[in-house]
C-alpha positions in Angstrom: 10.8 -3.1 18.6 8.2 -2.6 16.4 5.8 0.7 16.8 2.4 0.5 18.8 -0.4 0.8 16.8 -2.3 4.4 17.1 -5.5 4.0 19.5 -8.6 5.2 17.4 -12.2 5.4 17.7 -14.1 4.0 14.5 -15.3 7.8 13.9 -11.5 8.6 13.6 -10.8 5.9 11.1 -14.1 6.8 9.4 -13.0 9.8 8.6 -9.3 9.2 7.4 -11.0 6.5 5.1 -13.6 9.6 4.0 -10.3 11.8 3.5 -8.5 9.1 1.2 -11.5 8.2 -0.7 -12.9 12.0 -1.6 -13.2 12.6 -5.2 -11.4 14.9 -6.4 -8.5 14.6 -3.8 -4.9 13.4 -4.4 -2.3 12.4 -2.1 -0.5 15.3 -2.3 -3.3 17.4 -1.6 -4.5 15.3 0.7 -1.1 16.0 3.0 -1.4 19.8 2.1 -5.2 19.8 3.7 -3.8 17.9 6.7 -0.6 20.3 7.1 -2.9 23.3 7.4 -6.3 22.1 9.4 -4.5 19.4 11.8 -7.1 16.2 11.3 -9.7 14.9 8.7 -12.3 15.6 11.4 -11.2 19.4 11.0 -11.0 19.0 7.2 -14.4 17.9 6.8 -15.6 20.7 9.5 -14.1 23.3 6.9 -16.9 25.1 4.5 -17.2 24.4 1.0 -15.8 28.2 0.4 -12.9 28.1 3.1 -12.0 25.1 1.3 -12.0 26.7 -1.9 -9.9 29.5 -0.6 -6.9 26.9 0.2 -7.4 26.0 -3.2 -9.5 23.4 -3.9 -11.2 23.1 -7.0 -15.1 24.3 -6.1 -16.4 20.9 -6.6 -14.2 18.8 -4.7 -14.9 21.2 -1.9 -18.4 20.9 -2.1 -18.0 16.9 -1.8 -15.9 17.7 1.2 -18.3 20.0 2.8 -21.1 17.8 1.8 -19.3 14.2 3.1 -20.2 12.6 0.0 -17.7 10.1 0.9 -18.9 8.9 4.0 -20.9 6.7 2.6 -18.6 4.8 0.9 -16.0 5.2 4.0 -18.8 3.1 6.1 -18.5 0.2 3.5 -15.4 0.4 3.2 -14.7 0.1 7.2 -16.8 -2.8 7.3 -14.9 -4.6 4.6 -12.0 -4.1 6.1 -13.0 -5.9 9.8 -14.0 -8.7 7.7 -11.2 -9.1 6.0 -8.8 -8.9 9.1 -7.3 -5.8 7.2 -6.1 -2.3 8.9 -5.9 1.4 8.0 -3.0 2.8 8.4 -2.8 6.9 8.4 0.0 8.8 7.8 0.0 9.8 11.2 -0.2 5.9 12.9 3.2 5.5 14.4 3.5 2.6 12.3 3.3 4.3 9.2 6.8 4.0 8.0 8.8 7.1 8.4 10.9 6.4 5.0 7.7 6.5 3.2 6.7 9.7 4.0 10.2 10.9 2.3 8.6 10.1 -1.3 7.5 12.3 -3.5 3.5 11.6 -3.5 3.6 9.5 0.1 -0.3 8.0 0.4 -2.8 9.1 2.9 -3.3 5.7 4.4 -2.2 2.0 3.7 -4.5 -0.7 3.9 -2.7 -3.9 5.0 -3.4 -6.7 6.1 -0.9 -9.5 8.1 2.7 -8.8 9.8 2.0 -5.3 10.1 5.0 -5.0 12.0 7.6 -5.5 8.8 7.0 -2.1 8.0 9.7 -1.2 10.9 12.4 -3.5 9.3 15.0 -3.7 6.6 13.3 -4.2 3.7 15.1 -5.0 0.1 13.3 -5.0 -3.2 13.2 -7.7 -5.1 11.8 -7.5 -9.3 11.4 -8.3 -12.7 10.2 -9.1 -15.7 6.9 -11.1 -15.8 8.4 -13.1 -18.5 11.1 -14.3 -16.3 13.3 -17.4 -17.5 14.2 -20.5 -15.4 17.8 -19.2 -14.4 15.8 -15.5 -13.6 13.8 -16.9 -11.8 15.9 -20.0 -9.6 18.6 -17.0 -8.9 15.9 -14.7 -7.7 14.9 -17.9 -5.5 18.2 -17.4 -4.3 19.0 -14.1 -3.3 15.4 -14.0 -1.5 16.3 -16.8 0.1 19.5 -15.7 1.5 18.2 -11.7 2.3 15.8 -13.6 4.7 18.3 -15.9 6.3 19.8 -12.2 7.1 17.1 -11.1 8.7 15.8 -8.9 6.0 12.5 -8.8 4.9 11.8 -9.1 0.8 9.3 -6.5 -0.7 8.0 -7.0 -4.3 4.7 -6.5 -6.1 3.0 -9.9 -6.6 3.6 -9.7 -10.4 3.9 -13.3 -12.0 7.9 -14.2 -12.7 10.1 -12.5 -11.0 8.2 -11.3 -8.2 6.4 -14.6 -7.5 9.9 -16.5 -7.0 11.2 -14.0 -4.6 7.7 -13.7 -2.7 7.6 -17.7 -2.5 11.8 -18.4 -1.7 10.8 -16.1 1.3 8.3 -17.5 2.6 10.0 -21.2 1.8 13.3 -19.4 4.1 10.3 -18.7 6.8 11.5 -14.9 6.2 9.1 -12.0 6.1 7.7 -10.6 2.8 5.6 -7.7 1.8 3.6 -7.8 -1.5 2.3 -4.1 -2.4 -0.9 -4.2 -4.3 -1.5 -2.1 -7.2 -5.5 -2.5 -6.5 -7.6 -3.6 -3.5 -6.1 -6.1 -1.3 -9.5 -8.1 -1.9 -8.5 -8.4 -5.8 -5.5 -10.7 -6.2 -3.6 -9.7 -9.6 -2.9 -12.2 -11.1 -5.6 -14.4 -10.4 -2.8 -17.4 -10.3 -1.2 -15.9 -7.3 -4.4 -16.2 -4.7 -2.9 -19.1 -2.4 0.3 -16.9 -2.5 -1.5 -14.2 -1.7 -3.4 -16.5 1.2 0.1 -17.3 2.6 1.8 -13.6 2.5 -1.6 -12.8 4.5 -1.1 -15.3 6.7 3.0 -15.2 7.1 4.0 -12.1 5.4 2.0 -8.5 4.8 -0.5 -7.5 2.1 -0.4 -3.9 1.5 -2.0 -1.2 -1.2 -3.1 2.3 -0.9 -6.4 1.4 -3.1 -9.5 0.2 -1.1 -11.3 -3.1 -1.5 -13.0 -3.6 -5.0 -10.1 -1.4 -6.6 -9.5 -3.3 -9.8 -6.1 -3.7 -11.1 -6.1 -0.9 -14.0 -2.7 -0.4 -15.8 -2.0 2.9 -14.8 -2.2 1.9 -10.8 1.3 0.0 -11.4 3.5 2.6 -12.0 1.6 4.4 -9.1 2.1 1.3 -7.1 6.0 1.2 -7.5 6.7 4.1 -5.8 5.4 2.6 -2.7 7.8 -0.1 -2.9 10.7 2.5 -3.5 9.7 4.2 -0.3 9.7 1.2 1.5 12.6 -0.6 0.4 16.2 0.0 1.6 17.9 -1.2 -1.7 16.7 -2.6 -5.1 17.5 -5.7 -6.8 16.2 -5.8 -10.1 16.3 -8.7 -12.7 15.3 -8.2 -16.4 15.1 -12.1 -17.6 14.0 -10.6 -21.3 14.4 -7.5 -23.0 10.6 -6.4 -22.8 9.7 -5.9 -19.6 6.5 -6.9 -18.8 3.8 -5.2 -17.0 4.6 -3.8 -13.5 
C-alpha cells in the first residue's frame, strides 16, 4: 500500500523549499540543522549567531536569519502547482526510507507523476549514451520483462541506454522513474521531451534541483546517487568503451 501523503500547510512547504534552496547549505548540513532544531520553521527562527555556533559558516547564517530565500521559495511553490509537481521532504512518509540510507540523502524531491513508485521495487537500468543497436534492443528487453514482474525501472533519462529502458517500460505498461540531474521543467536531452511528457503522465519525474536548474555536468554524478538509493539492484550496460556522459 503505498504511503499517504504528509498533510501540510503552504507555510510548511514554503519553508522546506526556503531550507533546500538556502545558499550556502548542503544536504548534509541541511539534515544536521534538522537533527538538532526539529523543523525548518525552527531553523529559520534560530539567530544568525546561534546558527553560527552550530557551525555554520557566518554568512550562510546571516541568509538564514535574514530568509533571503524566501523569496525565491514563493516562486518556486508557484511553479510547482503549475506544473502538477510536488515537494517531497525528508520527513513526508513517502519519502523513501532506502534513500535516507545514502550517504548525502536530499532535503526534498521534486516529482511529479506516480508518486507512489517510490514504495516499490525498483531496478536500475543504464548505460552508455553511445549505445549500439544490440545495447540498446537487449536493454528493451530486460525492461520489458522487470515490468512484466511487477518491478518498476529507474534510470536517468540519458539518450541510449536509458531511453530504451525508460520507453520498453512504458511500451510493457510498467512503471518507470526518470531522476533528473536538473529541474524537472528542463528536459536533458532536449530529444527526450515527449518521453519525458509520457513518464509524467505514466511513470514519475523526479530531481532534487528546482525548476530552472540547468543541466550542468557536475549535477550528474550528484544525480546518480539518487538512483543508487532508490534502486534495489543495478543493471548496467556499457555498449562502448567510453562511457558517455551520465
Amino acid at each position: 500500500m503505498a504511503a499517504a501523503a504528509a498533510i501540510r500547510t503552504e507555510e510548511q512547504i514554503l519553508h522546506w523549499l526556503a531550507l533546500a534552496l538556502a545558499p550556502g547549505l548542503g544536504p548534509r548540513k541541511c539534515r544536521e540543522l534538522l537533527e538538532h532544531y526539529g523543523s525548518p520553521e525552527a531553523i529559520f527562527r534560530a539567530s544568525a549567531s546561534e546558527l553560527t555556533a552550530f557551525g555554520l559558516h557566518s554568512a550562510t547564517a546571516r541568509n538564514i536569519a535574514s530568509g533571503v530565500s524566501f523569496e525565491e521559495a514563493a516562486g518556486q511553490h508557484e511553479r510547482l502547482k503549475k506544473s502538477g509537481a510536488t515537494l517531497i521532504p525528508a520527513d513526508d512518509p513517502r519519502y523513501p526510507a532506502r534513500l535516507l540510507e545514502i550517504y548525502d540523502p536530499p532535503v526534498a524531491l521534486f516529482a511529479k507523476g506516480r508518486v507512489e513508485l517510490l514504495g516499490t521495487v525498483m531496478v536500475a537500468v543504464i548505460g552508455s549514451r553511445r549505445a549500439t543497436p544490440y545495447g540498446k534492443a537487449v536493454s528493451q528487453k530486460l525492461a520489458g520483462e522487470l515490468c512484466g514482474a511487477g518491478v518498476t525501472v529507474i534510470s536517468g533519462m540519458a539518450r541510449g541506454i536509458d531511453t530504451a529502458a525508460h520507453e520498453a517500460a512504458l511500451q510493457a505498461e510498467g512503471g518507470t522513474v526518470a531522476v533528473f540531474g536538473c529541474g524537472l521543467d528542463v528536459i536533458y536531452p532536449t530529444e527526450n521531451r515527449k518521453l519525458a511528457a509520457r513518464i509524467a503522465a505514466d511513470g514519475l519525474l523526479v530531481s532534487e534541483y528546482a525548476f530552472g536548474m540547468p543541466a550542468c555536468p557536475q549535477n550528474f554524478p550528484v544525480r546518480n546517487r539518487i538512483i543508487s538509493g532508490l534502486a534495489s539492484a543495478w543493471w548496467w550496460w556499457k555498449a562502448r568503451s567510453t562511457a558517455g556522459r551520465r
